[in-house]
N, C-alpha and C positions, 0 to 999 in steps of 0.2 A: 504494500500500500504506500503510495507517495503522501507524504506529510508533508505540506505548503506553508509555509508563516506568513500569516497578513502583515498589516499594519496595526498602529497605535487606536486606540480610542479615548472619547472623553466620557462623562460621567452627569447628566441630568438625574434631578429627584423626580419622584412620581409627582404629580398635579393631584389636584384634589382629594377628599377624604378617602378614595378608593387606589390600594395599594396596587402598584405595575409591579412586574417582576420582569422586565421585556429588555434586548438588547438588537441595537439594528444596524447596519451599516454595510460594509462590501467584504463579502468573502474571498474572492479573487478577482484580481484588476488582469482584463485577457489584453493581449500581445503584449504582457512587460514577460524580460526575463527573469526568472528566478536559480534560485540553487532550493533544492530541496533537503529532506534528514538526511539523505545515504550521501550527498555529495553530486547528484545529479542535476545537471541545470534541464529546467523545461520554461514552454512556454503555453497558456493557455488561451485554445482559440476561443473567439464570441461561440456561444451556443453549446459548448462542452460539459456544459455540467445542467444534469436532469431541474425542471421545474417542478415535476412532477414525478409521481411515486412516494416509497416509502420514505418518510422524514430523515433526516440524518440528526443525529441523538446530539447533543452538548456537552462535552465532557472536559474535564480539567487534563491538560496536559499529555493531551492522546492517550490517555489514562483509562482503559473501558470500565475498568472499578471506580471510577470517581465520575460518576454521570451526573450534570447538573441541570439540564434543562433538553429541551428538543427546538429542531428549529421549524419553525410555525408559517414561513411567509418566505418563498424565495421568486425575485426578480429579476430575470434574462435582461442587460441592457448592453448595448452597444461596449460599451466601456467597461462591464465588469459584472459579476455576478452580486446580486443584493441580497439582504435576508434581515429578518426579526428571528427572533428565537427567542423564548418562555423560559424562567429561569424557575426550578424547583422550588417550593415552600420548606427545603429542608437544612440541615444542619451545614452542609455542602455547600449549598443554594448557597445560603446567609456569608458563607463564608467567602465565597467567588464576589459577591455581591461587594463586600467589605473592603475585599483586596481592589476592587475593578474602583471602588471611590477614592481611596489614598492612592491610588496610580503603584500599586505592587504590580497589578497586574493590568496590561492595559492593548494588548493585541489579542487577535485568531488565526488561527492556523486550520486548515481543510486538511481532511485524510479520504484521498477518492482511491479507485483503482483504475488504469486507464484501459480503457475499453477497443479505441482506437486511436495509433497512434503513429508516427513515423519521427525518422532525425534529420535533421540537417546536416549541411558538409561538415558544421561547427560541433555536431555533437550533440547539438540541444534539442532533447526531445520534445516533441511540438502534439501537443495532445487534440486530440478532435471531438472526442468521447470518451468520459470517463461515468462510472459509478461513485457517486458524491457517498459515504458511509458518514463521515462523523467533520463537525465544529467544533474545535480547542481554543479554550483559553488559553496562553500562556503569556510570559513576559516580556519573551525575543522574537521580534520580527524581522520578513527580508524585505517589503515591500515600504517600507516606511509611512510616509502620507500618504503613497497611492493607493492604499486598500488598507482600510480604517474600518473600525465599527464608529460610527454616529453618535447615536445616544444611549445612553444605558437609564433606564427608566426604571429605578429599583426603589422598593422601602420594605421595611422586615418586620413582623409580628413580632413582638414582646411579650412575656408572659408578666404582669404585674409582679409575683412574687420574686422573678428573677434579679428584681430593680431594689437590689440588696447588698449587704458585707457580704464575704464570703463565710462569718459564722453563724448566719442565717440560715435557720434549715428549713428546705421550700418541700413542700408536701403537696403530690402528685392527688389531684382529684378527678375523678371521673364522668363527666356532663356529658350531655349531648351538645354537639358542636352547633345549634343553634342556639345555644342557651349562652356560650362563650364571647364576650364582650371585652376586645382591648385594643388599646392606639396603636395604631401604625407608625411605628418608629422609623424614618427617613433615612439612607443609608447616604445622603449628605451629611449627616451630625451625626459622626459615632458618638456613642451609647455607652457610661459603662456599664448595664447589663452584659454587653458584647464578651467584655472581658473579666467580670467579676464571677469567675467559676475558679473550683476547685481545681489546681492545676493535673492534667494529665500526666498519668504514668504509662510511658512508653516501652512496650516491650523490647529484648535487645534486636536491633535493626538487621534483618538478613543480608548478603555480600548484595543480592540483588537491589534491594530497598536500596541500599547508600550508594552502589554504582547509580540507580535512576536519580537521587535525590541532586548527587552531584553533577549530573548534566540537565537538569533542572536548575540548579543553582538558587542564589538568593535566601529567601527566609526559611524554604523548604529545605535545601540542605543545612542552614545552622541547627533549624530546629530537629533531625534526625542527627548530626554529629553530634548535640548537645544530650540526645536518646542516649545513643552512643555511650556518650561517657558519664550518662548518671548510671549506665547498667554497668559497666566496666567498675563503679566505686562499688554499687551494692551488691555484684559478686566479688569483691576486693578480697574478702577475710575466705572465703572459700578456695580463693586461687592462692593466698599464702598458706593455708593449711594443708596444700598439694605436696606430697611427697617425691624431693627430686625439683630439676629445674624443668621449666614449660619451655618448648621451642615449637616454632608452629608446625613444625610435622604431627603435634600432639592436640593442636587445634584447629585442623583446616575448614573446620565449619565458620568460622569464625575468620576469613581472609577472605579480602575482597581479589575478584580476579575479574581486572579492566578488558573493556573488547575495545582496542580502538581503531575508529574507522577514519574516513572509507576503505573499503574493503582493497586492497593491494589488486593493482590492476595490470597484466603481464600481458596484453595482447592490444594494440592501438586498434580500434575501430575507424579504420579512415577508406578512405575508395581513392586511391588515387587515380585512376585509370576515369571512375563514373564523374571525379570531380575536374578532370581537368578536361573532360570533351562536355561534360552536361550531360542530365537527364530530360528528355521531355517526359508530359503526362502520358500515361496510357491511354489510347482510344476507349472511350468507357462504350465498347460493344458487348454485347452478347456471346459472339464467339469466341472460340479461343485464336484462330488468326484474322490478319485483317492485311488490306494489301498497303504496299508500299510503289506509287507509280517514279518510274525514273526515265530518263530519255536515252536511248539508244541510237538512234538515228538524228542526228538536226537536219534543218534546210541548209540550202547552200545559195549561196551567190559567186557570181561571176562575169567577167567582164563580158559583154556584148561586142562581137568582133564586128559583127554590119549592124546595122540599122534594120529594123525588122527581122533578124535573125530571134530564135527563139534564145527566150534565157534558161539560165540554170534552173532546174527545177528540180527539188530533191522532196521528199515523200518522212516527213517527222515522225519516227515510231517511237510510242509510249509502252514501257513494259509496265506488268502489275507485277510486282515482287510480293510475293507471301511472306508475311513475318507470323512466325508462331510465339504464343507468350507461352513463358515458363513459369511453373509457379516455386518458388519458393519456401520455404516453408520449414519449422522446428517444431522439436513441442518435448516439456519436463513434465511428470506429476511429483507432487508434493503432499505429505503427509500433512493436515489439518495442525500437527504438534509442530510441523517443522514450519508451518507459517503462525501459529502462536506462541511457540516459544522461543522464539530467535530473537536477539537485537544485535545489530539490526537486522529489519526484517527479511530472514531470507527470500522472499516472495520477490520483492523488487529488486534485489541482488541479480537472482536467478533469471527474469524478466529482461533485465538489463544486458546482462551476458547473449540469452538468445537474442535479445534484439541486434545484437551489436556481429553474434554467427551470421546472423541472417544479410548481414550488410555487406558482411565481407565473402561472404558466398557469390553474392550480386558483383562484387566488384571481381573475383573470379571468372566468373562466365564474362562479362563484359572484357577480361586482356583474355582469353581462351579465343572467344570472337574476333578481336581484335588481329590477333596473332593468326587465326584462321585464312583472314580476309588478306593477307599483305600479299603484293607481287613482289620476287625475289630482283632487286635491282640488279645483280649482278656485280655490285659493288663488294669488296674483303677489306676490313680494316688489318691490317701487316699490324700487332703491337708490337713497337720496336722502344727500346728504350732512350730516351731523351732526343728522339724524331717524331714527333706528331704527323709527319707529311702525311703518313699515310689515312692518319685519321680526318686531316682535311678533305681527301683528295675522294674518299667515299661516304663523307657527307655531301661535298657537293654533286659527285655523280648520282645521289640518291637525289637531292633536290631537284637536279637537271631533270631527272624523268617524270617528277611532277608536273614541272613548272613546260617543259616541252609537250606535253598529254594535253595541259588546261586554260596553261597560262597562269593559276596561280602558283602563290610560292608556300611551301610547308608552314607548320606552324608549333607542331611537338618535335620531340627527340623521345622513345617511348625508349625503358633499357632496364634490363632486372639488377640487382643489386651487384650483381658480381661485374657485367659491364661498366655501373656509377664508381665503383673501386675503381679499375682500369682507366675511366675520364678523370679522375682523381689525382691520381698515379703519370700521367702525363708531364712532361719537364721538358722546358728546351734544352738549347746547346749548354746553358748557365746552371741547369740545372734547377730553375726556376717552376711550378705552377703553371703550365700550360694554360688551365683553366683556370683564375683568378678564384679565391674565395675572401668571405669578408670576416675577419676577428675583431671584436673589439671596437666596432667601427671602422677599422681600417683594411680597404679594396686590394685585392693583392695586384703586385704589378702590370704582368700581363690582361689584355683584354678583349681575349677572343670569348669568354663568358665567363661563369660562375657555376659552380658545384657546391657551393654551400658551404664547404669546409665538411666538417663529419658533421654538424646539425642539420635539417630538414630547412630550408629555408629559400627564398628566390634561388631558382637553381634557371640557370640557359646553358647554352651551348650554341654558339654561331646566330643567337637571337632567336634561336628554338628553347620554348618552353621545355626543361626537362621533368619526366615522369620515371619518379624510381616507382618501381611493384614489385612487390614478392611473390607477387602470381603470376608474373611471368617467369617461364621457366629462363635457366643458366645460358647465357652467351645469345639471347634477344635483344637485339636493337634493331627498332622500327624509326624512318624519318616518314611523319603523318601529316596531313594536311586534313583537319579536324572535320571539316563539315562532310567529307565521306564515309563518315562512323557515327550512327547512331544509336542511342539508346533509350530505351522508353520504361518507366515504370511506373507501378501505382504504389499510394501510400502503404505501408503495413498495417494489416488487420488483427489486433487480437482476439482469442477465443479462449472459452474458461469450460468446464464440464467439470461438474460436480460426479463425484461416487460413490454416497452413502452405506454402500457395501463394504467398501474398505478405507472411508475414511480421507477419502484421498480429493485433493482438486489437478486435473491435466490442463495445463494453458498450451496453447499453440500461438504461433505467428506464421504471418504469409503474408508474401504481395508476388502480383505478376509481373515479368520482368522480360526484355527482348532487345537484342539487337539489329544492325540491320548494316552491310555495308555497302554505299551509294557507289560507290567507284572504286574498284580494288585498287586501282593506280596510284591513287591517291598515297596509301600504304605501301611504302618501299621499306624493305628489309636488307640490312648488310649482315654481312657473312662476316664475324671473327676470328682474326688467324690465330 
């Protein structure tokens, strides 16, 4: 489940004799970026989150044991999602209530599941449909002023006797609740009934309790470390009466053991190949191909030798090229424990990893196609050491049979990783950088392009865009001229299925996906020696 943090809010009292308990303002502001609980940035489109259906509950700090209200009133607008939400009559309630006036606590935070969704080049998951599940209060937000709660419309029942010392003993009677008459105490002017109770004794806190309390932080963590160490004094005399010394091999109940996130990330999610030529949309048909028309024949012109002589006349053939979509497509099941007892949550961990198979599979078939599609220039780079001649001399030979085919001129340098070493690796007579890269800010001398140096970064070659991929296989280089390589995809779709038989939920993802190559010409390959 993705946890979103709103913004701030401020704090109105109820109006008149009749106590509010209501809280209203914007739960998500769509197309701002955020970062989420795992470390993921998304963004949310207009229309993405349900009007309608079941309520999504109010709870304190994504906390599903600390439910405080539900939310009563949600409005779709252009700019961001609205909402009221009903805050409990209860001890909870009162207390949310309290905090939300002194500004302890003063944002929300949304816990949806996305339903439909895809990434950008940049990684930012861009949500279209999600399952809206729950409203948090908490005390940290990502959005700041852009997505606020409004007003908070609260005042709290009192019970007269409570309005007492603390050695006042208040005696529980039992009425019918029409019969029960007291003022509504305004949760603008704390009270101290609020505070005049017997102080709480807190049992000692589990490893779990003070890991949550501490990324919670604030009055929530003092007040559990201060737990903490009044149970630490009043088992005091039991733990010196322990025979021998205590080392915590003898106490692991009692050790906190930190998860910290995000979760360590060992495989980039990038496309190089789908980012550096473009994706178009998918034709949203019905079938599963659809044609691609290209020209095979043009007209022709030519000079008129006499006057009245017939002219050139050539006959334009249009072919229909068949593009077939592919579908794509992963899928995990998860034990109901392993998505409620994780933090973080493995659900969205797991989610995130498929989604990210899923992208780089797409970027696979897209150099697979690509690499399919090239005419063999006939061009060998000779790698020779500290003589580049020859790797001029079949670049330009691969250009020339572009640009002699079309008339235009290339526009990539396509090349697997083991090629980008070799471009790397290049030196002149001086022993110098063939291919300049930039450290530090400063351009290396030579300036026939840049490689980047070993970081990913403006990479050319002879003013060709360079494209390292690891999907392409060892010793590929392609010089392309982009608009003869197509590719088309649709968004990713998520899918959930429940199995009450064992417990378990199966997610999948998929989108359709196709390439298509306009001009093999275009795609020249050299051979490395």
């Amino acid at each position: 489940m993705i946890k979103l943090i709103a913004g701030d809010f401020t704090l109105d009292a109820a109006q008149g004799d009749q106590p509010r308990r209501s809280i209203s303002g914007t739960a998500v502001p769509y197309n701002v970026p955020a970062i989420v609980s795992d470390g993921t940035a998304v963004i949310f489109r207009p229309g993405s989150l349900p009007v309608t259906g079941k309520a999504p509950r109010l709870f304190m700090y994504h906390d599903a044991s600390q439910p405080v209200g539900v939310v009563t009133e949600r409005v779709d607008t252009e700019q961001g999602m609205m909402f009221t939400a009903k805050i409990s009559a209860t001890t909870l309630g009162n207390d949310a209530l309290v905090m939300a006036q002194d500004g302890t606590i003063d944002q929300v935070s949304v816990g949806v599941n996305p339903v439909k969704f895809s990434y950008d080049d940049e990684g930012t998951m861009v949500i279209e449909e999600a399952s809206w599940m729950e409203l948090s209060l908490v005390p940290i937000g990502a959005f700041g002023d852009m997505a606020n709660i409004a007003t908070v419309a609260a005042s709290i029942h009192q019970e007269p006797e409570e309005i007492s010392t603390m050695e006042t003993e208040v005696q529980e009677q039992e009425q019918p609740m029409s019969e029960v008459s007291t003022p509504a105490v305004e949760a603008t002017i704390p009270t101290a009934p609020l505070f005049a109770q017997a102080k709480r004794e807190f049992p000692m806190p589990s490893a779990s309790e003070v890991l949550a309390a501490y990324h919670i932080g604030g009055d929530t963590y003092l007040k559990v470390s201060d737990a903490f160490k009044q149970a630490q004094r009043k088992n005091q005399t039991a733990l010196q009466a322990a025979a021998g010394d205590i080392v915590t091999g003898d106490t692991p109940g009692l050790l906190n053991i930190p998860v910290l996130g995000p979760l360590f990330q060992d495989l980039n999610f990038v496309r190089p190949v789908v980012s550096a030529f473009g994706a178009r949309a998918m034709p949203q048909t019905t079938s599963r191909q659809f044609v691609r028309p290209t020209i095979t024949t043009h007209t022709s012109a030519a000079v008129q030798t006499n006057q009245l002589d017939a002219v050139s006349a050539t006959t334009m053939v249009i072919a229909a090229n068949t593009v077939t979509k592919s579908t794509v497509a992963g899928q995990v099941t998860l034990s109901v424990q392993d998505i409620d007892f994780t933090d973080p949550s493995a659900l969205q961990l797991v989610l995130n990893d498929l989604a990210g198979e899923v992208l780089i599979k797409t970027d696979d078939i897209a150099a697979d196609a690509l690499v399919a599609g090239k005419t063999a220039s006939g061009s060998t780079w000779t790698v020779t050491a500290n003589d580049p001649s020859s790797l001029i001399e079949s670049l330009y030979d691969a250009a020339r049979e572009i640009t002699e085919d079309s008339n235009y001129f290339p526009t990539h340098l396509c090349v697997s990783p083991d090629v980008w070493q070799k471009l790397g690796q290049q030196l002149d007579g001086s022993k110098r950088p063939v291919l300049g890269y930039t450290t530090n800010g400063v351009i290396g001398q030579n300036s026939i392009g840049r490689v980047g140096g070993l970081a990913y970064n403006a990479m050319d070659v002879f003013g060709l865009d360079l494209v390292v991929d690891n999907n392409f296989a060892s010793g590929t280089m392609l010089v392309v001229y982009a608009p003869g390589f197509e590719i088309y995809e649709s968004g990713a779709s998520l899918q959930s299925f429940e199995n009450p038989s064992t417990l378990g939920r199966t997610l999948s993802i998929h989108q359709y996906f196709a390439t298509f190559v306009a001009k093999s010409s275009f795609i020249q390959s050299i051979t490395i020696a």
